[in-house]
KOLMI-148219 format. One record per residue (C-alpha): residue number from 1; z, y, x. Coordinates in nm, 3 decimals. Last residue first. Layout:
BEGIN
TORGU  nudren        Z        Y        X
TORGU     NUM        Z        Y        X
...
% end
This chain:
BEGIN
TORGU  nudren        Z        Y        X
TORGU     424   -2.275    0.713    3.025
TORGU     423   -2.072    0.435    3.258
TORGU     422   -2.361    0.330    3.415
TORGU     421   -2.283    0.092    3.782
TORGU     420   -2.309   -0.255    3.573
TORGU     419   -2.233   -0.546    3.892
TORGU     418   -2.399   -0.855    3.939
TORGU     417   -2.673   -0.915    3.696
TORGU     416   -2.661   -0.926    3.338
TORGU     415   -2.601   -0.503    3.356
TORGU     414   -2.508   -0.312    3.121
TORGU     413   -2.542    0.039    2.920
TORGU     412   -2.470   -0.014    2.530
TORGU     411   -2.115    0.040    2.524
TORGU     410   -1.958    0.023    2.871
TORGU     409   -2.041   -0.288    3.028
TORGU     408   -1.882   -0.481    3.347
TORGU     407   -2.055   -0.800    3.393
TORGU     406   -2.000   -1.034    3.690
TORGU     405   -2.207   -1.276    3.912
TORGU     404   -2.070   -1.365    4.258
TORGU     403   -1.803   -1.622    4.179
TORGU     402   -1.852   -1.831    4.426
TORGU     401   -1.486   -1.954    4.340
TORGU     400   -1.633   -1.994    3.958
TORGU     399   -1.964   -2.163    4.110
TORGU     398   -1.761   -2.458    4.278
TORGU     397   -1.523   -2.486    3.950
TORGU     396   -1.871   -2.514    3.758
TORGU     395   -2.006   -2.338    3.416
TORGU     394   -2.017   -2.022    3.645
TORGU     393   -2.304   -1.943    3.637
TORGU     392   -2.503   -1.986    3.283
TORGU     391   -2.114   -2.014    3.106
TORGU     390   -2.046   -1.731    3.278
TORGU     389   -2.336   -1.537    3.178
TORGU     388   -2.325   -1.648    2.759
TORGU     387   -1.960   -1.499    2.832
TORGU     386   -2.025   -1.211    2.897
TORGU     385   -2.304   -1.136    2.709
TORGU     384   -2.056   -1.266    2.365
TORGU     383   -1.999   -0.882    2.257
TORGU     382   -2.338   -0.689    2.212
TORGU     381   -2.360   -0.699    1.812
TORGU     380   -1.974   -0.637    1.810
TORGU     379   -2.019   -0.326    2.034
TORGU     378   -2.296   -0.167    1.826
TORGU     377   -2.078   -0.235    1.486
TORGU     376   -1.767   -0.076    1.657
TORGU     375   -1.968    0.193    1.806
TORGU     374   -2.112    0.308    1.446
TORGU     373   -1.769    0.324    1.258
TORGU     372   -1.735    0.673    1.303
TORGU     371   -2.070    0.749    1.231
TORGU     370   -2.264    1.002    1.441
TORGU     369   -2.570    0.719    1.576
TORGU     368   -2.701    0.528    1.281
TORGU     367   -2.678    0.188    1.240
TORGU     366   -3.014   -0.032    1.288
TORGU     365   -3.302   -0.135    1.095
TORGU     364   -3.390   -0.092    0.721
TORGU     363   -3.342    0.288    0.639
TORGU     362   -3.497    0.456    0.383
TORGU     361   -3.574    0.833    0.425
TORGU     360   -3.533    1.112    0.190
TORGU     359   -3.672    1.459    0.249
TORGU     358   -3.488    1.822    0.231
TORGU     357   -3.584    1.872    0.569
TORGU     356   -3.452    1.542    0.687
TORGU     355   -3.202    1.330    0.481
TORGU     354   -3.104    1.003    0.626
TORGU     353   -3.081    0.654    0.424
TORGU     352   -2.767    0.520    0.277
TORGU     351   -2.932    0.120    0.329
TORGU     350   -2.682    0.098    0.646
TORGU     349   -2.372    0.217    0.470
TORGU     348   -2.406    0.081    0.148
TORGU     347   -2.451   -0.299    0.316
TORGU     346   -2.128   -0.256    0.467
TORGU     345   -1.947   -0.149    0.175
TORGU     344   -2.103   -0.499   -0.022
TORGU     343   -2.011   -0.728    0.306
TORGU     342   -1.630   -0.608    0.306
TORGU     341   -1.535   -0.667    0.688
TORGU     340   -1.598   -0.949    0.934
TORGU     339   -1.901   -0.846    1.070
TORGU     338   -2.141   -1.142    1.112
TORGU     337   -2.354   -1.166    0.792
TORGU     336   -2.409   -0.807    0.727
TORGU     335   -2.470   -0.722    1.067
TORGU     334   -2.720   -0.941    1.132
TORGU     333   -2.862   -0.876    0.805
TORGU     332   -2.923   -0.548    0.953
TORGU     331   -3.052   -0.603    1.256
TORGU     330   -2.997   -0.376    1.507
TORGU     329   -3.268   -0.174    1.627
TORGU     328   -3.179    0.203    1.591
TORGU     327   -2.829    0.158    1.804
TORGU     326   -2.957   -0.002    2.080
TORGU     325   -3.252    0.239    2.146
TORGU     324   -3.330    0.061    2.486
TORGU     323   -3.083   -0.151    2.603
TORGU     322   -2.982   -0.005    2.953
TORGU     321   -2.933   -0.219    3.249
TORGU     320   -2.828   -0.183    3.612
TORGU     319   -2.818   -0.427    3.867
TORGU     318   -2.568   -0.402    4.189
TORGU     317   -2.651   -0.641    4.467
TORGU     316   -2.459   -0.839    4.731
TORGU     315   -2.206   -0.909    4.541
TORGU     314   -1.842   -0.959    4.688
TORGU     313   -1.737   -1.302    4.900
TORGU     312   -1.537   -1.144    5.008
TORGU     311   -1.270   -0.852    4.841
TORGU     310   -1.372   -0.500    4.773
TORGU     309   -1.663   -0.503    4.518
TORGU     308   -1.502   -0.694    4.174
TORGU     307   -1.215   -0.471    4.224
TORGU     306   -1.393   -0.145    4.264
TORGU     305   -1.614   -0.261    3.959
TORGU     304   -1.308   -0.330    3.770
TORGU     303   -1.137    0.033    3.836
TORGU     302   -1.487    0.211    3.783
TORGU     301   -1.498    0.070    3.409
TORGU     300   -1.105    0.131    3.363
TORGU     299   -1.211    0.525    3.472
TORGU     298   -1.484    0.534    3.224
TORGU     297   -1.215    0.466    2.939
TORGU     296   -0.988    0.232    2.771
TORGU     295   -0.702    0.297    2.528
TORGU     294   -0.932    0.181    2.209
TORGU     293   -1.248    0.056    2.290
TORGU     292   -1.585    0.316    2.219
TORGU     291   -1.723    0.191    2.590
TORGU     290   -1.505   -0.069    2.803
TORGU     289   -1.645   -0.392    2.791
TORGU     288   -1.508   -0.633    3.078
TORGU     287   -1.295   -0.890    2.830
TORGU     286   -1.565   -0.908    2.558
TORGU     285   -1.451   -0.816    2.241
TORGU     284   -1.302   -1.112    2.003
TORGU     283   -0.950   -0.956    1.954
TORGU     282   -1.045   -0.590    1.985
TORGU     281   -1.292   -0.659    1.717
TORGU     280   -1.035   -0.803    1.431
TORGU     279   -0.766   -0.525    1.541
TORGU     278   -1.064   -0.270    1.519
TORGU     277   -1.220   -0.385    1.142
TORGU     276   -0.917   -0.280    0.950
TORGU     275   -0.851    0.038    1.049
TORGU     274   -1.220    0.044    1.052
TORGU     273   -1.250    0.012    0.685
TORGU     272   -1.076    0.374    0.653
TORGU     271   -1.233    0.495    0.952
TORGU     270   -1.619    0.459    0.723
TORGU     269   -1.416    0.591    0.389
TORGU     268   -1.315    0.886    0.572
TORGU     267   -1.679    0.963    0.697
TORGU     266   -1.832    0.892    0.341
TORGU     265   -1.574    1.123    0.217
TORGU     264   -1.656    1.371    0.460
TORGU     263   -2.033    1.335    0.433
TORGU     262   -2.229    1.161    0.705
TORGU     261   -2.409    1.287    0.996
TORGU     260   -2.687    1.116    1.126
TORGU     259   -2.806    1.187    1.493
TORGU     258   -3.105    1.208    1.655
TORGU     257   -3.154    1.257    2.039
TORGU     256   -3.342    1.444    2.180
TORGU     255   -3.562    1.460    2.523
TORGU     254   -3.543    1.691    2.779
TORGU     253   -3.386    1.459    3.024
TORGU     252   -3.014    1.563    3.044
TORGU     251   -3.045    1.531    2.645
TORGU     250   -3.075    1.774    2.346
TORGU     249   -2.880    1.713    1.984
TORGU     248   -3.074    1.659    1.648
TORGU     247   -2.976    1.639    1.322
TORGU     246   -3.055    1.467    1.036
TORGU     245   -2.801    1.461    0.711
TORGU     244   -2.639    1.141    0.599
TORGU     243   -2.783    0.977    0.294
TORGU     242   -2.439    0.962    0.002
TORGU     241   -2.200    0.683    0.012
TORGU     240   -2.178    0.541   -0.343
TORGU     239   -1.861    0.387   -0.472
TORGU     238   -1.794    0.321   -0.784
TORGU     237   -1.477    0.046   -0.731
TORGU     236   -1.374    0.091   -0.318
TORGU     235   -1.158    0.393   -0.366
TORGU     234   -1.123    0.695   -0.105
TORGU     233   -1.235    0.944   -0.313
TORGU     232   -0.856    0.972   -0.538
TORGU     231   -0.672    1.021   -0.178
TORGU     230   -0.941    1.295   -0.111
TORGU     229   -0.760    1.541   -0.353
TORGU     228   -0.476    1.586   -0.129
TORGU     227   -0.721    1.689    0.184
TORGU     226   -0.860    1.930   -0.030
TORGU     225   -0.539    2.085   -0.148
TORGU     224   -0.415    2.134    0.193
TORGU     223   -0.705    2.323    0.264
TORGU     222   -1.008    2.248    0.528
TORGU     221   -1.150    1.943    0.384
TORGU     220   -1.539    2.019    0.395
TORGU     219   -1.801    1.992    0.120
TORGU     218   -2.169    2.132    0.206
TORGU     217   -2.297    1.800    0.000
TORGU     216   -2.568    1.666    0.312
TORGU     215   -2.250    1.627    0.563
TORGU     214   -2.036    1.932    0.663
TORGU     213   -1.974    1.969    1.039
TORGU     212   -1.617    2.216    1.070
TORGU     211   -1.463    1.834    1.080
TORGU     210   -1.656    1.707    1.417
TORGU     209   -1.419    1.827    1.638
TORGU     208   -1.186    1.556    1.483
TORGU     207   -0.852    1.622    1.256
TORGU     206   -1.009    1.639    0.971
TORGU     205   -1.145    1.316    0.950
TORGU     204   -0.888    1.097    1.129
TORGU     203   -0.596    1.224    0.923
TORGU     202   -0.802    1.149    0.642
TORGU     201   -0.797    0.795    0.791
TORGU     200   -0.494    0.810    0.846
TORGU     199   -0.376    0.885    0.473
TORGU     198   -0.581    0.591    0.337
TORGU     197   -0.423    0.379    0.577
TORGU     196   -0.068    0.470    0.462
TORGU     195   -0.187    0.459    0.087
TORGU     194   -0.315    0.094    0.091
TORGU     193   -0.631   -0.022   -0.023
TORGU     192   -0.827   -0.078    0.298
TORGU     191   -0.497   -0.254    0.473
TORGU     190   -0.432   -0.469    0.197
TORGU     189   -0.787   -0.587    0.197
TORGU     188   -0.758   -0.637    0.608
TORGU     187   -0.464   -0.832    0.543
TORGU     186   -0.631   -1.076    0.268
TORGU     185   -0.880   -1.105    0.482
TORGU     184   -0.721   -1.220    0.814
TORGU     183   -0.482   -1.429    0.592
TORGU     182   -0.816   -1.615    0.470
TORGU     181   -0.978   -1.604    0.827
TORGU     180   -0.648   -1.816    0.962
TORGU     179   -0.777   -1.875    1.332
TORGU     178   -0.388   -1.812    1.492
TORGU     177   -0.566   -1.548    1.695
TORGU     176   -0.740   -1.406    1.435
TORGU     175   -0.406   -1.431    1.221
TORGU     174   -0.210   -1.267    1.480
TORGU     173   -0.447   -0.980    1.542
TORGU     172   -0.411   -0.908    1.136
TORGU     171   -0.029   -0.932    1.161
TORGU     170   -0.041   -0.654    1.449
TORGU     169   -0.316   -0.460    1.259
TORGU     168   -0.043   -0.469    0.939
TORGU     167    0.260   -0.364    1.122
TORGU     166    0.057   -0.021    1.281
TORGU     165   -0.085    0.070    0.972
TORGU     164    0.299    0.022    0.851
TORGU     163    0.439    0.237    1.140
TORGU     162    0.180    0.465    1.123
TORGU     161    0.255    0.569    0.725
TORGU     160    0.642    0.579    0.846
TORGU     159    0.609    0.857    1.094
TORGU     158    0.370    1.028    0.938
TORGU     157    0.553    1.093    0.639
TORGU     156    0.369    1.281    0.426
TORGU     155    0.523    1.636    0.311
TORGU     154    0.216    1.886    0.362
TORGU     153   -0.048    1.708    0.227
TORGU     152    0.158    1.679   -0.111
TORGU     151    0.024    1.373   -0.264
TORGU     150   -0.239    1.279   -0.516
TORGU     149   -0.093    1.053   -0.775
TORGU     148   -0.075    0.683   -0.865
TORGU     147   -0.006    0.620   -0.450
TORGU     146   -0.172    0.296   -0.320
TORGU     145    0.129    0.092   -0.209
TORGU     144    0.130    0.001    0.220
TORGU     143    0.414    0.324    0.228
TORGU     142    0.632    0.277   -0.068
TORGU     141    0.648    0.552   -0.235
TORGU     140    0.993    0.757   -0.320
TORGU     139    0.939    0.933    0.001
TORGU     138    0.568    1.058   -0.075
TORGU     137    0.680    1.387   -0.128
TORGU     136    0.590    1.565   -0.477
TORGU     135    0.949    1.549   -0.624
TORGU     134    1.106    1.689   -0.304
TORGU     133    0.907    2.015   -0.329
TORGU     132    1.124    2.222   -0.474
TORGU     131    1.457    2.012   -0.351
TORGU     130    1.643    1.958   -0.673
TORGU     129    1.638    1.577   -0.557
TORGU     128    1.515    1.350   -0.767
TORGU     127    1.579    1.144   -1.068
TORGU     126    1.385    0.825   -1.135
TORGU     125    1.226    0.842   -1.507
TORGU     124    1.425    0.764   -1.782
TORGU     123    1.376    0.451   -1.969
TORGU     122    1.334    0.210   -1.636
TORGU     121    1.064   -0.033   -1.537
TORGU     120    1.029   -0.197   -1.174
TORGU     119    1.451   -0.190   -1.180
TORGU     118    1.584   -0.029   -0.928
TORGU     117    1.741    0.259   -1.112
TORGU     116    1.832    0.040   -1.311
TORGU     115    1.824    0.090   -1.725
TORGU     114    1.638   -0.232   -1.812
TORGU     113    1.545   -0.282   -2.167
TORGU     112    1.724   -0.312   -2.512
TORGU     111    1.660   -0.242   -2.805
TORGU     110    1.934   -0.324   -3.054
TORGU     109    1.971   -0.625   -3.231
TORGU     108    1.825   -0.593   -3.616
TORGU     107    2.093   -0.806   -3.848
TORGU     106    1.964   -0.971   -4.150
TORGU     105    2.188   -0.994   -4.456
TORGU     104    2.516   -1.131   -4.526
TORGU     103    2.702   -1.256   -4.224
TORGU     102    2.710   -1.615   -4.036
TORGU     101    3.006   -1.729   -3.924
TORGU     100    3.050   -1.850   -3.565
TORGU      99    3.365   -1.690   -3.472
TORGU      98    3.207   -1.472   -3.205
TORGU      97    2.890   -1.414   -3.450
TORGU      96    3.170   -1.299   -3.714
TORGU      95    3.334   -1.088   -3.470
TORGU      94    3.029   -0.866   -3.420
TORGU      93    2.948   -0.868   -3.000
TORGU      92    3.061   -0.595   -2.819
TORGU      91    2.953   -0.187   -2.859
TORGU      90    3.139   -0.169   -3.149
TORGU      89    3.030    0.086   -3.420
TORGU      88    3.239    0.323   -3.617
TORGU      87    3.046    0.698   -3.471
TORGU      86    3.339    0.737   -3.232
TORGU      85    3.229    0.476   -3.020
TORGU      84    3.485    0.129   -3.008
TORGU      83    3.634   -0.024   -2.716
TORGU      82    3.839   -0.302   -2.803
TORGU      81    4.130   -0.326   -2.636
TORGU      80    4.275   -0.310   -2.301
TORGU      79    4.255    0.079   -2.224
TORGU      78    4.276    0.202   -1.928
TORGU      77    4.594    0.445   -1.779
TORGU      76    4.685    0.145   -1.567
TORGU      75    5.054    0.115   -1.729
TORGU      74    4.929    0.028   -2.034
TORGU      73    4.865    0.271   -2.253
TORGU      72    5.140    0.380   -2.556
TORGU      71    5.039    0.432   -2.945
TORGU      70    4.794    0.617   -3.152
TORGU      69    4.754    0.583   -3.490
TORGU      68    4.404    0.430   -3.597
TORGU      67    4.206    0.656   -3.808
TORGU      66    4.037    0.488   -4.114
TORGU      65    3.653    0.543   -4.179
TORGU      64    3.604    0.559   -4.571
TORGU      63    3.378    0.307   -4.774
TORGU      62    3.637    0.120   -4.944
TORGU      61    3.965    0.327   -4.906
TORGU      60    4.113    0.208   -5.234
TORGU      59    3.945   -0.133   -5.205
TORGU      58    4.168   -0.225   -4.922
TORGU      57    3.974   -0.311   -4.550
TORGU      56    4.142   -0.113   -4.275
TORGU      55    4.551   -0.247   -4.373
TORGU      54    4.819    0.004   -4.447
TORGU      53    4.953    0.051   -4.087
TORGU      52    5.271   -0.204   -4.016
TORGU      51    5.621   -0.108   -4.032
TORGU      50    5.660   -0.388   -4.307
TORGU      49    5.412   -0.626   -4.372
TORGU      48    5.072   -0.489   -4.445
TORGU      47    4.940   -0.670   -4.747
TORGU      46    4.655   -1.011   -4.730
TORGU      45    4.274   -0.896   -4.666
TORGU      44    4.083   -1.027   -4.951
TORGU      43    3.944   -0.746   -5.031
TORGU      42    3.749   -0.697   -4.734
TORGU      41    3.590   -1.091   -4.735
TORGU      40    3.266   -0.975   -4.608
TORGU      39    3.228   -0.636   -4.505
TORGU      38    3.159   -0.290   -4.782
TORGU      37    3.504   -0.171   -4.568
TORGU      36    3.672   -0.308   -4.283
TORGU      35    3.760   -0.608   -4.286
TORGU      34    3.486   -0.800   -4.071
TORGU      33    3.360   -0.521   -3.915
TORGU      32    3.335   -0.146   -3.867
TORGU      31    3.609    0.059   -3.697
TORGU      30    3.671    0.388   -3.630
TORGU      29    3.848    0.603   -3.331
TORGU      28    4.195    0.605   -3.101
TORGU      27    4.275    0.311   -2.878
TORGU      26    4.656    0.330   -2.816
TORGU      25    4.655   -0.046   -2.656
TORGU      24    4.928   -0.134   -2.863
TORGU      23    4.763   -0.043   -3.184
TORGU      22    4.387   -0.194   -3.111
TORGU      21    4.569   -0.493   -3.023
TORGU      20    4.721   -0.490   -3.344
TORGU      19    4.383   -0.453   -3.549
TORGU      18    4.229   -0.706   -3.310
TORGU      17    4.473   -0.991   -3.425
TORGU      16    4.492   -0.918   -3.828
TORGU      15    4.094   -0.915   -3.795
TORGU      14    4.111   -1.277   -3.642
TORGU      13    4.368   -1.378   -3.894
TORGU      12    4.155   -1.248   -4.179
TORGU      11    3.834   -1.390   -4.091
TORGU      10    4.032   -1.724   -4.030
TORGU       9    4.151   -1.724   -4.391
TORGU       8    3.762   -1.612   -4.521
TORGU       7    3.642   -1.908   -4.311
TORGU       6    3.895   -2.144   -4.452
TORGU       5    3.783   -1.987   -4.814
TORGU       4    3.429   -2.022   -4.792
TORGU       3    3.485   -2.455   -4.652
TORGU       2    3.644   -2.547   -4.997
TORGU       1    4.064   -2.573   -4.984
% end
């Protein structure tokens, strides 16, 4: 016997085998494969014995699906055969490729592709709820992912979009702390780019006194809509802050003071960056500086003095300082070399220039007094006086127990004497 006609013998046992299993398991429907009709070896099936159904694969009913007669289930109710679609073909494997023979022709496998609903890519898209509005929620996103689509203003979670800003300045304090500048990064890029800060800050924008103040393009975010739309404005690739517009504001000594006001979206892009900047700054700030600091105040200011004054030895003298136009003379590549934040954004910001009566001004010194993220720059140019004046008195255990020269400084009012007594 040549090696074509054992194959063509065990063809025919196999397909004897699943024909009667098909039977007892009561499994109504078609079948296509080895014996059935136009397949391999079809005429050679051997007769039906007695009792049996005439067999799938004659030449009489070549071409012609054959109905299987039914028969009893199995005491579970499911079937234990081969399942088999009503249009003839098997969902399993093709018998020959279990039985290792190779058929005629070439076979195309179905496409295939992953079906899960948690899968990254899936045929159908994920269903929602037949809530209205359910579909537009940011529920379905994940909260420190950039959304693909503006969201619903109305239906953010707030709840979850702090707790991840929140999570990520925690691991970004840990990093400075631990001295691991390439994690800090990293962090503060996620941070920046993420949806849950990008929704604070535009939080932070409207939400402020200062939001019925439009900047040099009239625009304000006082719809729903608007404040959607601002997700796509808040991107790092193209972007241009516009010059802030000039105003002036009176003082108690008849004198004003100018202030530059920046667009919304320049505005929301400045507290976007300083989600990242504060944990960074509040980790390195001076220990006795209280101006433009998150959860401190005048009243912390006049606390530390009081406890600096009450107990002997106390100073003898209070000095008071003011830096003169802090905020119009700092350096600019200053800045741009020692905050740790995105250098090319930065630089943006402080060569934006100022708008005043419809004329353009450059700017090459200082940051400009009305941006959000103007105190934290002025605060991380003054941080490190406190320590340059205990390490020039009290560089000694003798002089520490002395202990008679302090520094208590709120924003750019100080004193490098005994005690600061400005808090304005």
């Amino acid at each position: 016997m040549d090696g074509s006609t054992q194959r063509e013998a065990v063809i025919n046992v196999v397909t004897e085998n699943e024909r009667k299993m098909l039977i007892r398991s009561g499994q109504k429907g078609t079948w296509s494969g080895p014996g059935a009709p136009n397949s391999p070896g079809a005429d050679a099936v051997p007769p039906a014995k007695n009792g049996d159904p005439p067999h799938l694969g004659t030449s009489a009913e070549r071409g012609k699906p054959v109905v299987l007669p039914a028969g009893e289930s199995d005491p579970q109710g499911e079937p234990t055969g081969r399942r088999v679609k009503d249009e003839g073909g098997s969902e399993c494997r093709p018998l020959t490729g279990r039985i290792g023979v190779e058929p005629p022709g070439e076979i195309t496998p179905p496409e295939r592709g992953p079906t899960s609903l948690g899968s990254s890519i899936t045929r159908e898209p994920r269903p929602t709820d037949s809530g209205g509005k359910a579909d537009r929620s940011q529920a379905a996103t994940p909260a420190g992912a950039a959304p693909g689509h503006a969201p619903d203003w109305n239906f953010i979670n707030w709840k979850k979009v702090w707790r991840t800003v929140r999570r990520l300045q925690a691991r970004i304090v840990k990093a400075v702390r631990e001295g691991r500048w390439n994690k800090v990064k990293a962090l503060v890029y996620l941070l920046t780019h993420s949806y849950s800060g990008r929704a604070l800050a535009i939080l932070r924008v409207v939400s402020n006194s200062g939001a019925r103040t439009p900047g040099v393009d009239g625009i304000r975010w006082n719809t729903p809509e608007s404040k959607s739309a601002a997700f796509s404005a808040l991107r790092r690739h193209g972007y241009r802050p516009q010059p802030l517009r000039r105003v002036y504001i009176p003082k108690r000594n008849g004198k004003h003071r100018g202030l530059g006001i920046p667009t919304m979206a320049d505005r929301a892009m400045q507290a976007l960056y300083l989600l990242g900047l504060d944990p960074i700054a509040e980790t390195l700030a001076d220990g006795h500086s209280y101006g433009f600091r998150l959860e401190r105040c005048c009243a912390d200011a006049l606390d530390e003095c009081h406890k600096i004054l009450r107990g002997p030895p106390g100073p003898s003298w209070i000095l008071e300082g003011d830096i003169k136009a802090c905020f119009d003379r700092i350096s600019h590549p200053w800045l741009i070399e020692n905050i740790p934040m995105d250098k090319e954004v930065l630089r943006k910001w402080l060569k934006a220039g100022f708008l005043e009566k419809h004329v353009l001004f450059a700017t090459t010194e200082g940051t400009p007094q009305g941006g959000i993220i103007s105190p934290a720059l002025a605060n991380r140019a003054l941080d490190g006086l406190q320590e340059t004046l205990e390490r020039r008195f009290s560089d000694t255990r003798r002089r520490r127990a002395e202990g008679k020269v302090h520094l208590v400084r709120y924003a750019d009012d100080c004193a490098p004497g005994n005690v600061c007594s400005r808090w304005g």
